[in-house]
BAROSE-146209 format. One line per 8 residues: number of its first residue (from 1); their letters; for each residue z, y, x of C-alpha. Coordinates in steps of 0.001 Angstrom, whole numbers, plus 524288, in hexadecimal, padded with zeros to 5 digits. Layout:
BEGIN
NUM) A) Z:Y:X  ...;
# end
This chain:
BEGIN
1) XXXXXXXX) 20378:A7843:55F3C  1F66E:A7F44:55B9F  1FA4C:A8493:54C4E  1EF76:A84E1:5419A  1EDA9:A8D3A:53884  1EC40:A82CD:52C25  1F653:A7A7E:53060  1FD0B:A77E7:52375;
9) XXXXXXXX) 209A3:A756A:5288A  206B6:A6945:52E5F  215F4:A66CD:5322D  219ED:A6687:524C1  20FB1:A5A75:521A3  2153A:A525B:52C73  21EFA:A4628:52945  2239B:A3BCD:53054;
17) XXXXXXXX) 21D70:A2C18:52EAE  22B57:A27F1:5298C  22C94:A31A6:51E65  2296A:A2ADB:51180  2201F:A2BD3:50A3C  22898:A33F6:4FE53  22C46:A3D57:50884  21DB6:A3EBB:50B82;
25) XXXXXXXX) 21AC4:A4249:4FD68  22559:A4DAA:4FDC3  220E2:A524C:5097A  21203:A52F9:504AC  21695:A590C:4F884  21FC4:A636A:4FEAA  212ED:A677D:5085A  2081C:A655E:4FBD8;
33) XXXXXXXX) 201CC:A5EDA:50747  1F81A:A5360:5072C  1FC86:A4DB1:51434  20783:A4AFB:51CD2  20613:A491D:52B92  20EEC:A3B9F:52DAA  2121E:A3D73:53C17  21C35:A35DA:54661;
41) XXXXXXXX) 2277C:A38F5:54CD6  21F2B:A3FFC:5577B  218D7:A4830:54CD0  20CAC:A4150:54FAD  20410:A3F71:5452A  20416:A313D:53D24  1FF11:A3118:52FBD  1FB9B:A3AF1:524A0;
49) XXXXXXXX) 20160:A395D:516C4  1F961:A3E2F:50BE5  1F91C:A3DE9:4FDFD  1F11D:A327D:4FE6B  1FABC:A2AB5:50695  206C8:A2DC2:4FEC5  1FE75:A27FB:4F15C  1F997:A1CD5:4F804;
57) XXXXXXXX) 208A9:A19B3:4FBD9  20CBC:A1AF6:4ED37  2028A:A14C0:4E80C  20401:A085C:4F20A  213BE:A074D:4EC9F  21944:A0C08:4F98B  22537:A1226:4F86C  2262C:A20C9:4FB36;
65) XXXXXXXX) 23181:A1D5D:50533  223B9:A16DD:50DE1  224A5:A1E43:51C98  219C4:A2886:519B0  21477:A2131:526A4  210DF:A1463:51FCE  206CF:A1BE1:51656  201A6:A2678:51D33;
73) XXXXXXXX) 1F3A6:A26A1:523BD  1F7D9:A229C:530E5  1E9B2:A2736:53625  1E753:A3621:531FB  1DB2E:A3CB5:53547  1DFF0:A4767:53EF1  1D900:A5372:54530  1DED8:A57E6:5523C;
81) XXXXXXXX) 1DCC4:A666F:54F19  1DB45:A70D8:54359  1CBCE:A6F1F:5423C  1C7DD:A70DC:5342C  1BBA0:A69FD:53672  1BFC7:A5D22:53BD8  1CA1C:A5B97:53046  1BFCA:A5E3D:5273A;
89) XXXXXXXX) 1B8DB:A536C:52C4C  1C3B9:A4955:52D19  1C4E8:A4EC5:51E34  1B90F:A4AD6:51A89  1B830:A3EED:520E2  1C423:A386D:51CD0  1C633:A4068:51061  1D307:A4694:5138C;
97) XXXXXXXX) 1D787:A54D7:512E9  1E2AA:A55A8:51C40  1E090:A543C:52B94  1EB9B:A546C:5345A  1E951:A5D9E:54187  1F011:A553F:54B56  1F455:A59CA:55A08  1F4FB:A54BF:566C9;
105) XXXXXXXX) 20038:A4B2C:5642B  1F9A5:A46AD:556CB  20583:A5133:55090  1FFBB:A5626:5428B  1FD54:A656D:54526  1F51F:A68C7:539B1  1EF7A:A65CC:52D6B  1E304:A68D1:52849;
113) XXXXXXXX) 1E052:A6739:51B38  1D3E7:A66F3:512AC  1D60A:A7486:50E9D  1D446:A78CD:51BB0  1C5CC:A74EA:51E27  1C03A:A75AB:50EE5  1BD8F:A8369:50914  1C6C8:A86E7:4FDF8;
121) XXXXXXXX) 1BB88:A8A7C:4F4B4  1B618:A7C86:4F6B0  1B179:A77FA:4E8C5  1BA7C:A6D38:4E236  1B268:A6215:4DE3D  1AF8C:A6045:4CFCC  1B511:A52D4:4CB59  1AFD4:A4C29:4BDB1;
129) XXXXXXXX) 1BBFE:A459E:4B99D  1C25C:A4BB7:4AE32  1D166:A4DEF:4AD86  1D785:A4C6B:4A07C  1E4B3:A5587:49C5E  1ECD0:A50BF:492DD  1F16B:A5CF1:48AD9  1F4E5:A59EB:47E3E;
137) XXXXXXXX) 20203:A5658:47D3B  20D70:A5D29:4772A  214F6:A5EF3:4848F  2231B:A5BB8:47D02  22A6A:A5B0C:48776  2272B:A6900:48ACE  22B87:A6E38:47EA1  22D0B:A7910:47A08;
145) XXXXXXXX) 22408:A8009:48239  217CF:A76A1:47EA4  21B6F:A7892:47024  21320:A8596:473A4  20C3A:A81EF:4814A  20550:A7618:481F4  20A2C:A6EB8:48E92  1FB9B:A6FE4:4960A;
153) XXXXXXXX) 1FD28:A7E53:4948D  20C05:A7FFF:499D4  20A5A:A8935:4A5F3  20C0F:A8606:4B32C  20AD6:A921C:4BB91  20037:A9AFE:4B5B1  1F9AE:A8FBC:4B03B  1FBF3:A836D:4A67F;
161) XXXXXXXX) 1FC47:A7756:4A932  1F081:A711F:4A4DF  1E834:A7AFC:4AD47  1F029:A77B3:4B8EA  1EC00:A69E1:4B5D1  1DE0A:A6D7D:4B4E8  1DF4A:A754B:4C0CD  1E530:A694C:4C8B0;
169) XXXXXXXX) 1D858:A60EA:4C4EA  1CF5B:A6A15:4C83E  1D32E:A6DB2:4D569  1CE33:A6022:4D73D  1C1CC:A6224:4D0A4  1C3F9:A5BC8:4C22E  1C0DF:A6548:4B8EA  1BF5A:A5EEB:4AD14;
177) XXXXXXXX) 1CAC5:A5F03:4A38D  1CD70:A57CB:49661  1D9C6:A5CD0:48FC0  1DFF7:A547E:484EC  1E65B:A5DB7:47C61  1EEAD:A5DB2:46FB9  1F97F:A6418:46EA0  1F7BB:A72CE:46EC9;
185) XXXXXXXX) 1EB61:A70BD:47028  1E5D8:A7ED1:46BD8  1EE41:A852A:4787F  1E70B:A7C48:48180  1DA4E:A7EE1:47C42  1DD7A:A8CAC:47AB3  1E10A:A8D39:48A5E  1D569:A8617:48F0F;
193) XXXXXXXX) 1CC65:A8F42:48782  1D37D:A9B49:48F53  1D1A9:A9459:49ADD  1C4B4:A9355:49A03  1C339:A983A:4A89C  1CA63:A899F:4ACAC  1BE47:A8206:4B6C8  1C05E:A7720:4AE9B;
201) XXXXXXXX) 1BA99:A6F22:4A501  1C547:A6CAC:49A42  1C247:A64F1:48CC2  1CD6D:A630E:482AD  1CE99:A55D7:47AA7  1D849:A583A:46FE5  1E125:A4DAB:46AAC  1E38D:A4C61:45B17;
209) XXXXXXXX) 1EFC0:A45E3:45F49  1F877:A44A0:46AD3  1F1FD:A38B4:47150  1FB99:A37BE:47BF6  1F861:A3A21:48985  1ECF1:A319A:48AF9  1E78B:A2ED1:47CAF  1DFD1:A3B71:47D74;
217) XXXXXXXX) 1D533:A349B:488E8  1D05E:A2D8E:47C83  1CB1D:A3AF4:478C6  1C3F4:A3EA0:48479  1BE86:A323D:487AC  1AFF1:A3776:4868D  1B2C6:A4110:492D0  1B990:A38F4:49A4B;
225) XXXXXXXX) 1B06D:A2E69:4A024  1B442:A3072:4AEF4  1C198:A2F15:4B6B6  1C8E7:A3A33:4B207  1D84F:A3F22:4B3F1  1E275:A417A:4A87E  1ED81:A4B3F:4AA5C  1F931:A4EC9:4A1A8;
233) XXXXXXXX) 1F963:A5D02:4A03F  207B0:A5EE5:4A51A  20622:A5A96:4B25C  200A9:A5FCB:4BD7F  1FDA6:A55DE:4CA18  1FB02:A5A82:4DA00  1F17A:A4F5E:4DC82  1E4E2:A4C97:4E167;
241) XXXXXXXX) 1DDED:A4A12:4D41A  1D105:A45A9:4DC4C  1D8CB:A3BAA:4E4B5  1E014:A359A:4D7A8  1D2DE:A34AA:4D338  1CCA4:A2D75:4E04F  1D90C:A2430:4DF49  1D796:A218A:4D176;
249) XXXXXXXX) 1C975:A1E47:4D440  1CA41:A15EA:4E042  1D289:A0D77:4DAC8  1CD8E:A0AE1:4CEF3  1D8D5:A1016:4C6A9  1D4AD:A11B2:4B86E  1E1C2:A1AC0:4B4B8  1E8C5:A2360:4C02A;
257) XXXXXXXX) 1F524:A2784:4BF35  1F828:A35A8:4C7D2  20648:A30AE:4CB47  20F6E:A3B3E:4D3E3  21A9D:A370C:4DBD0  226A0:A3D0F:4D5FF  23453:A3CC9:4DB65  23FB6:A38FD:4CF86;
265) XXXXXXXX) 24C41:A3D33:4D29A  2560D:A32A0:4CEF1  26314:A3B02:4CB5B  26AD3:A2DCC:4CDC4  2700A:A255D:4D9E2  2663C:A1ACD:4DB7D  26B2E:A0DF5:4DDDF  2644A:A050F:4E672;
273) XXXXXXXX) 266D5:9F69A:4E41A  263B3:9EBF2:4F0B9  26521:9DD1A:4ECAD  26A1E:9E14D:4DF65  273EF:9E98E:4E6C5  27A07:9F6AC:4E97D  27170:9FC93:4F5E2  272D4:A0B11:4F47D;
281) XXXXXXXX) 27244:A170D:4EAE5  26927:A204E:4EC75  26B48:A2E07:4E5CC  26264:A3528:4DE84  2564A:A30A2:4E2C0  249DB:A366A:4E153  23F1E:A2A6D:4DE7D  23129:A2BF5:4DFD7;
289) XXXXXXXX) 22AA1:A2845:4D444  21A27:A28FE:4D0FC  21A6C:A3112:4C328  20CF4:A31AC:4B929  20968:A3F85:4BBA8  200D1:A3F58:4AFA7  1F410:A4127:4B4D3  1EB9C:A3453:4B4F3;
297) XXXXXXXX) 1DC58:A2FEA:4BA6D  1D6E7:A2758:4AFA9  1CA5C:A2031:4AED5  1C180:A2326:4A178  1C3CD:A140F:49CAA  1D0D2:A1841:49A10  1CF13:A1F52:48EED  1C980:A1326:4893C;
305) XXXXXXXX) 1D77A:A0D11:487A5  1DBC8:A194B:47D68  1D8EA:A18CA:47050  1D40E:A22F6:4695F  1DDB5:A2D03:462F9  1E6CA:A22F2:46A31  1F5E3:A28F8:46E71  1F76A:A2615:47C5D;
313) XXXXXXXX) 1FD35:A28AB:4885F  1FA36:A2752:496D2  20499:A1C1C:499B3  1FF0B:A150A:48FF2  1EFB1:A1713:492C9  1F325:A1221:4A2CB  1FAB4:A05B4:49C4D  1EDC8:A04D8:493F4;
321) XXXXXXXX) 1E38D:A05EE:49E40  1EC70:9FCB3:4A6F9  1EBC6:9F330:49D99  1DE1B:9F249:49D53  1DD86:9F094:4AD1F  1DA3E:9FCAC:4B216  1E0A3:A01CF:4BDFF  1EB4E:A0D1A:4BD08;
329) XXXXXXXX) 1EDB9:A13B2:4CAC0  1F86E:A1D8E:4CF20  1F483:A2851:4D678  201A0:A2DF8:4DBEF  20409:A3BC0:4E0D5  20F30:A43BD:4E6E3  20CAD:A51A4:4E3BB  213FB:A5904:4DB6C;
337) XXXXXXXX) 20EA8:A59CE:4CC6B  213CF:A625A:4C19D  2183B:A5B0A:4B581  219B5:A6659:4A898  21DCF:A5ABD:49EF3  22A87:A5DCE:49D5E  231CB:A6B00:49AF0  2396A:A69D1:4A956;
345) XXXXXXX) 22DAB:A684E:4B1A3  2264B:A71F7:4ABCF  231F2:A7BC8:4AE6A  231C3:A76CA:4BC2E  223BA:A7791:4BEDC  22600:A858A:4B885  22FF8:A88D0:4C3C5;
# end
């Protein structure tokens, strides 16, 4: 077999049509890859998996035991060798950014990925929509440490958090930042005027009181009049922030939810009951749950539903604006995020 020389270990991406779906997500996790190659038993190609697919499952109620074969694309768009120019072209006429290079026997040989074809200096596209980081509360469940630090400044790496945050955003071209702040205020301030080299644009709105973590949008109501994201400042998500965004808008969602599949170990024997009866025990399961991840896409009539100066938090707010019939959507993803909230994930992220 001819070998190429961006071939992304293509063997590694492969899985079979009667894998499920939760096996899927592992796999696409444990490669950071944004497609799997769903082939037969002869190896021939059958489907690709992608992100995209593995939402639309969740999202639809399947269960994450569903064959990976029932909810793949069953009709990829192929190239039958490693030429750049036709993938860019399948790329930009079906808007995807993973070919498959397929051989003689329809076998998967090669990837090539949007990457390959684009220049790495190619400009990121400037988005309007503001993102809003709420930084102002005490972080008690990370005391003692925040009794000095406040949380958005705890480092991770060479950096703190709420820069990684910032960072994250504008890799996707949002560059705009409102940052609630309160508690500790003066450090955050202090920071942001050091950093003064940061490419973004970053406005603080300071509470009087603790408003909770969604009471503080009555304060910046004035700048926000478009679509714009909310993230807590202790959390740090691997998704496509301009896909949530194109799902929250094609649907018509007035409040998104960034949900991430998260596996719950159950230190127990589970017992399963058939008929009212004894069927089995299973032991320590691990059960695939959607968590809140904290970050949210919110439409500006929102903000109408706080009062002003009003305590409130984001539970609350979604009950609030579901109430008053607008749409709340759930935009799942499987990628690993890093939650600081609490003093033994920090020390993991740490290790």
């Amino acid at each position: 077999m001819m070998e190429y020389s961006k071939q992304h270990d293509v063997k590694k991406l492969l899985l079979k049509g009667t894998k499920s779906v939760l096996e899927a997500v592992q796999l696409l996790n444990d490669t950071s890859s944004q497609i799997l190659f769903i082939v037969d038993d002869s190896g021939k190609l059958s489907g690709t998996l992608t992100d995209g697919d593995v939402r639309r499952c969740i999202s639809t109620g399947k269960p994450l035991s569903t064959p990976v074969g029932e909810v793949c694309n069953p009709s990829p768009k192929t190239v039958p060798s490693y030429s750049l120019g036709r993938a860019r072209a399948l790329m930009e006429r079906h808007g995807i950014s993973r070919v498959p290079v397929v051989g003689k026997k329809g076998e998967p040989v090669a990837v090539i990925y949007l990457e390959d074809v684009l220049s790495e200096e190619a400009e990121v596209e400037r988005q309007e929509n503001k993102v809003v980081v709420m930084a102002g509360g005490r972080g008690s469940r990370l005391d003692p440490i925040t009794r000095i630090v406040p949380k958005p400044l705890l480092p991770i790496g060479d950096k703190p958090m709420l820069e990684l945050i910032m960072e994250s955003f504008g890799k996707r071209g949002f560059s705009e930042f409102l940052l609630s702040i309160n508690y500790r205020k003066d450090f955050i301030k202090t920071y942001l005027a050091e950093r003064s080299d940061l490419p973004f644009s970053v406005s603080c709105v300071e509470e009087e009181t603790f408003l909770g973590t969604a009471g503080s949008l009555a304060l910046m109501k004035d700048s926000l009049s478009k679509t714009f994201f909310v993230s807590n400042c202790d959390i740090l998500v691997d998704v496509d922030y301009l896909s949530a965004l194109e799902f929250h808008r094609e649907n018509g969602y007035a409040f998104t939810i960034i949900g991430a599949l998260k596996k719950v170990s159950v230190p127990y024997g589970v017992i399963h009951l058939s008929g009212g009866e004894f069927e089995t025990i299973e032991e320590k399961p691990d059960v695939p749950l959607i968590v809140n991840t904290g970050v949210y896409i919110l439409e500006p009539e929102c903000i109408d539903l706080i009062g002003e100066g009003e305590k409130l938090d984001m539970p609350d707010l979604i009950g609030r604006v579901r109430e008053k019939g607008g749409r709340i959507g759930v935009f799942p993803v499987h990628r690993k995020w890093i939650d600081i909230g609490q003093w033994g994930e920090y020390k993991q992220v740490l290790q």
